[in-house]
C-alpha positions as CSV (number, residue, x, y, z in Angstrom):
1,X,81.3,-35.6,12.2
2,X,83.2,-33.8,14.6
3,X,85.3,-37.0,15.1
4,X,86.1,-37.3,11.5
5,X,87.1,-33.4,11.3
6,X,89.3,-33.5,14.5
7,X,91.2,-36.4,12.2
8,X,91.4,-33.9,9.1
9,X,92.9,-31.3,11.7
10,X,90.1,-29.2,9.9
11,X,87.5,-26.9,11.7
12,X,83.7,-27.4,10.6
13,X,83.0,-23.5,9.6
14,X,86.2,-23.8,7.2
15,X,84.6,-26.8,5.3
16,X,80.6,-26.1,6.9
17,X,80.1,-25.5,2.4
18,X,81.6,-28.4,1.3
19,X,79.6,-31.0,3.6
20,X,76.2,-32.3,3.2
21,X,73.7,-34.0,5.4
22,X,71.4,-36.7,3.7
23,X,68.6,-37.5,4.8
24,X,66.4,-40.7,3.1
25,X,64.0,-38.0,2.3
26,X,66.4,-36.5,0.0
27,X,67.4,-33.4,2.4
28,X,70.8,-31.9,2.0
29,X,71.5,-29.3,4.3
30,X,75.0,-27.9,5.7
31,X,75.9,-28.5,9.2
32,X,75.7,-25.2,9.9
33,X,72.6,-23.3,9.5
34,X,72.5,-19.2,9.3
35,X,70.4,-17.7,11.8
36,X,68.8,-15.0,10.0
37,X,65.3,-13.1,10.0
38,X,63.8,-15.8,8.2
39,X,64.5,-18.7,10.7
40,X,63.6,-16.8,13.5
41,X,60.5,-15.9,12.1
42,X,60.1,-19.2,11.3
43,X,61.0,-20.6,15.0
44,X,58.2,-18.3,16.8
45,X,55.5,-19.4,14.9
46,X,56.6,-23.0,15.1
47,X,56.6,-22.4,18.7
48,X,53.2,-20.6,18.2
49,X,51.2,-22.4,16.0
50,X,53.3,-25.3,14.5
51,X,53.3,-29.2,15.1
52,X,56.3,-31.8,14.0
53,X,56.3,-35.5,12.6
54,X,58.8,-37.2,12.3
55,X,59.2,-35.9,8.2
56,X,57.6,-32.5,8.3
57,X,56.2,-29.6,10.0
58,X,53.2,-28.0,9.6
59,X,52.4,-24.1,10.3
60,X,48.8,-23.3,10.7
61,X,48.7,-19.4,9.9
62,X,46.7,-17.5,6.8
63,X,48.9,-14.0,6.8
64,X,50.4,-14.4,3.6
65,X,53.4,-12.1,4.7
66,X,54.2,-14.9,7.5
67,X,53.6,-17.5,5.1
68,X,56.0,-16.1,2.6
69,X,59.0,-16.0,5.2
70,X,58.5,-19.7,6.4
71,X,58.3,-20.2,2.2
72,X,61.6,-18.3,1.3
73,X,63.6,-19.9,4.5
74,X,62.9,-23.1,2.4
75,X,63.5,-21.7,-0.6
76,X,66.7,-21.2,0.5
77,X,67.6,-24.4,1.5
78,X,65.9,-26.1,-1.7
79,X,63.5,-27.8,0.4
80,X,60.4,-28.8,-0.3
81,X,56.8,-27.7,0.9
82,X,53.0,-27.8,-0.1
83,X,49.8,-25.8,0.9
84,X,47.6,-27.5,2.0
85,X,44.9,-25.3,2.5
86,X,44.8,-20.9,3.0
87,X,45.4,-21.6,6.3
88,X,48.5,-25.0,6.8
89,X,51.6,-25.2,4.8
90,X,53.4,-28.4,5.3
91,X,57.4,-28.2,5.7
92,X,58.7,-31.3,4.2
93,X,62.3,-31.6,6.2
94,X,63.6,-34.6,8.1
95,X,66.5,-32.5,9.5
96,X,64.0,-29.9,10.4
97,X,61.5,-31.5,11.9
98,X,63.7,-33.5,14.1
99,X,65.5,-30.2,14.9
100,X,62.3,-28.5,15.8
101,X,60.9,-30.7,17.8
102,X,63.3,-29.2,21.0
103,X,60.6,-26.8,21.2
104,X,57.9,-29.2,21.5
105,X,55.6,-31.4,18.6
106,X,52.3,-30.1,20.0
107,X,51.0,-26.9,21.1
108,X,50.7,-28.7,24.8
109,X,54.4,-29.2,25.4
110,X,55.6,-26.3,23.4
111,X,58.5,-24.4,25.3
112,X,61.7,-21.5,24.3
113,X,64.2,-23.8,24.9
114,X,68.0,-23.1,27.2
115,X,69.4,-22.7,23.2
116,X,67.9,-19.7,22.2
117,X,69.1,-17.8,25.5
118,X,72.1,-17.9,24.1
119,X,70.6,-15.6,21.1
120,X,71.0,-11.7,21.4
121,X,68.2,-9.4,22.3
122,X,67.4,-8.4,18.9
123,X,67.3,-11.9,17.8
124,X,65.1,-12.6,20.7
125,X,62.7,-10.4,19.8
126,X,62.2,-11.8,16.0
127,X,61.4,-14.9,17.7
128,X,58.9,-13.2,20.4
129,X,57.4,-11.0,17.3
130,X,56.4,-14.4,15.4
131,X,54.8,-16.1,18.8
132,X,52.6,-12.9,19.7
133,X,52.1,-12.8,15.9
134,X,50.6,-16.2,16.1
135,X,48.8,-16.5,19.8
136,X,48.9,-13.1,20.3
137,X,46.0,-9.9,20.1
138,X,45.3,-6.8,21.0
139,X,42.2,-5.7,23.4
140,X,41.0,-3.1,25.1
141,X,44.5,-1.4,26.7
142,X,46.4,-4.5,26.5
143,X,48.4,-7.4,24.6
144,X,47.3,-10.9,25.4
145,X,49.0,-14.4,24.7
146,X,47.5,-17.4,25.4
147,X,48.7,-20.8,25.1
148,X,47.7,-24.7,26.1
149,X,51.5,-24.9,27.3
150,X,52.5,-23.6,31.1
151,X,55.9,-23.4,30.2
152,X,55.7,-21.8,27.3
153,X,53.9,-18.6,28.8
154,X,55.8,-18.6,31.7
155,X,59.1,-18.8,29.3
156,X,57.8,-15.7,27.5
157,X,57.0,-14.1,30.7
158,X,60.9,-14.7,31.8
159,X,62.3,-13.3,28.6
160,X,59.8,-10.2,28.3
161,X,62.1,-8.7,31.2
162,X,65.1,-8.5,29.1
163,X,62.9,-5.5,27.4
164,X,62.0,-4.3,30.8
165,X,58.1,-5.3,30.2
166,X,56.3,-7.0,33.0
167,X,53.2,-9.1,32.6
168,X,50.8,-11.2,34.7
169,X,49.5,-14.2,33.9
170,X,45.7,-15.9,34.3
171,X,44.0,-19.2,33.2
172,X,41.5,-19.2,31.0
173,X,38.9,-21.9,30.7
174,X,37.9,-22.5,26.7
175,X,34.8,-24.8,26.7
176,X,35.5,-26.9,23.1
177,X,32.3,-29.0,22.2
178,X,32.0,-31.1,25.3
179,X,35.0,-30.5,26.6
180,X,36.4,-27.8,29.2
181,X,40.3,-27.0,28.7
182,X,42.7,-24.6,30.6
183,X,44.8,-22.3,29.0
184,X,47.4,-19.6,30.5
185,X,46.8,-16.4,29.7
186,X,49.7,-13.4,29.7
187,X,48.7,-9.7,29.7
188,X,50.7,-6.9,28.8
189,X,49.2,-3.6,30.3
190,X,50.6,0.0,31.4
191,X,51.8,2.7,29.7
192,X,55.4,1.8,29.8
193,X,55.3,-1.6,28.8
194,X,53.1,-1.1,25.5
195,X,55.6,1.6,24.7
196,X,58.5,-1.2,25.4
197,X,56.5,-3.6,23.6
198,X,56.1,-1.7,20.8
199,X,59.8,-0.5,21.0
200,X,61.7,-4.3,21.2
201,X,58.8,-6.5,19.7
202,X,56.0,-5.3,17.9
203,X,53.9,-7.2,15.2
204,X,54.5,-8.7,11.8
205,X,50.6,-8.5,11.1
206,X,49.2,-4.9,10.0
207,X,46.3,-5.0,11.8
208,X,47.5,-5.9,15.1
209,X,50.3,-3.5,15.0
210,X,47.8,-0.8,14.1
211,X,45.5,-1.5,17.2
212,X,49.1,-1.9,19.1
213,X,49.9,1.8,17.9
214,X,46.5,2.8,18.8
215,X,46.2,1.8,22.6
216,X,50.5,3.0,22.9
217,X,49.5,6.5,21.7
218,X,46.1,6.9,24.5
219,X,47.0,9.3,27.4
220,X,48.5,7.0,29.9
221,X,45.8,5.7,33.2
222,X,48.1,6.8,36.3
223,X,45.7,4.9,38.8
224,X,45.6,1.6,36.1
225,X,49.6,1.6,35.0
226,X,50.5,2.1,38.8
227,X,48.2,-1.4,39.8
């Protein structure tokens, strides 16, 4: 593409309207693709709870406000997707799915990729919103994350200090059946980084952000922030 445009003398956001990628499953997308509120949503709960084929994605969440962001993204880009049951809605995209799949196809190699620390702060934090508003919860005087993917917490963990919040990080054995698995857990704690939390990411979902406000506004534990 790029080639063909050098040729033309002719620079690809001048002309990023008039061109159209094709796809056999009858996608048509622009080169260029807006990075909005809506795709970053989308993106953290990919990166969260979403796995890719090769023809479509599919986003296991039942908060209908979520759902309704991934929907109008696609909506956007007259691309198709079905429900598949109150909790999966399958993202039929070629383009996206292949795109998406930088940040890993299942929830064991999931990762925030070099790419999106090139994205500002506040776009940053859309993204981390939508992963805590997946994996994430709110206990006791703490946020947790957990995830079957090392990199992925410890990727969280790295970008958490752009907002000045610290975290540690645990495993967590989940018995499943017959089967013993390891997770990595990341917990927020401390006055000061619930208030930063709160501040730079926050939740989408009411009830979490209501038991986030809730622990933020107790009288801070010297003795506990201080360990």
């Amino acid at each position: 593409l790029y080639g063909f445009l050098d040729i033309l003398k002719l620079k690809l956001g001048n002309v990023n309207e008039t061109i159209r990628i094709i796809t056999k499953g009858e996608d048509k997308l622009n080169p260029l693709i807006k990075v909005d509120e809506n795709l970053l949503s989308f993106i953290g709960l990919y990166i969260s709870e979403g796995r890719a084929t090769k023809k479509y994605i599919i986003i296991s969440n039942s908060n209908r406000e979520l759902q309704n962001k991934n929907k109008d993204l696609f909506d956007f880009y007259n691309l198709n997707y079905n429900t598949r049951n109150k909790n999966d809605i399958q993202f039929n995209s070629v383009l996206f799915s292949n795109f998406f799949q930088i940040f890993g196809k299942t929830s064991y190699f999931k990762k925030i990729t070099s790419l999106l620390y090139n994205f500002s702060n506040k776009q940053l934090s859309l993204i981390l919103r939508s992963i805590f508003d997946g994996d994430g919860w709110v206990e006791n005087n703490s946020i947790h994350l957990m995830s079957a993917s090392n990199e992925l917490i410890y990727d969280v963990k790295n970008i958490l200090l752009k907002y000045n919040i610290t975290s540690r990080i645990s495993i967590k054995k989940v018995k499943y059946k017959e089967l013993t698995k390891k997770y990595l857990k990341l917990n927020i704690s401390g006055k000061q980084n619930l208030m930063n939390f709160k501040k730079h990411v926050s939740f989408l979902i009411k009830y979490k952000k209501k038991k986030l406000n809730k622990i933020v506004n107790r009288k801070s534990n010297t003795n506990v922030d201080l360990i």
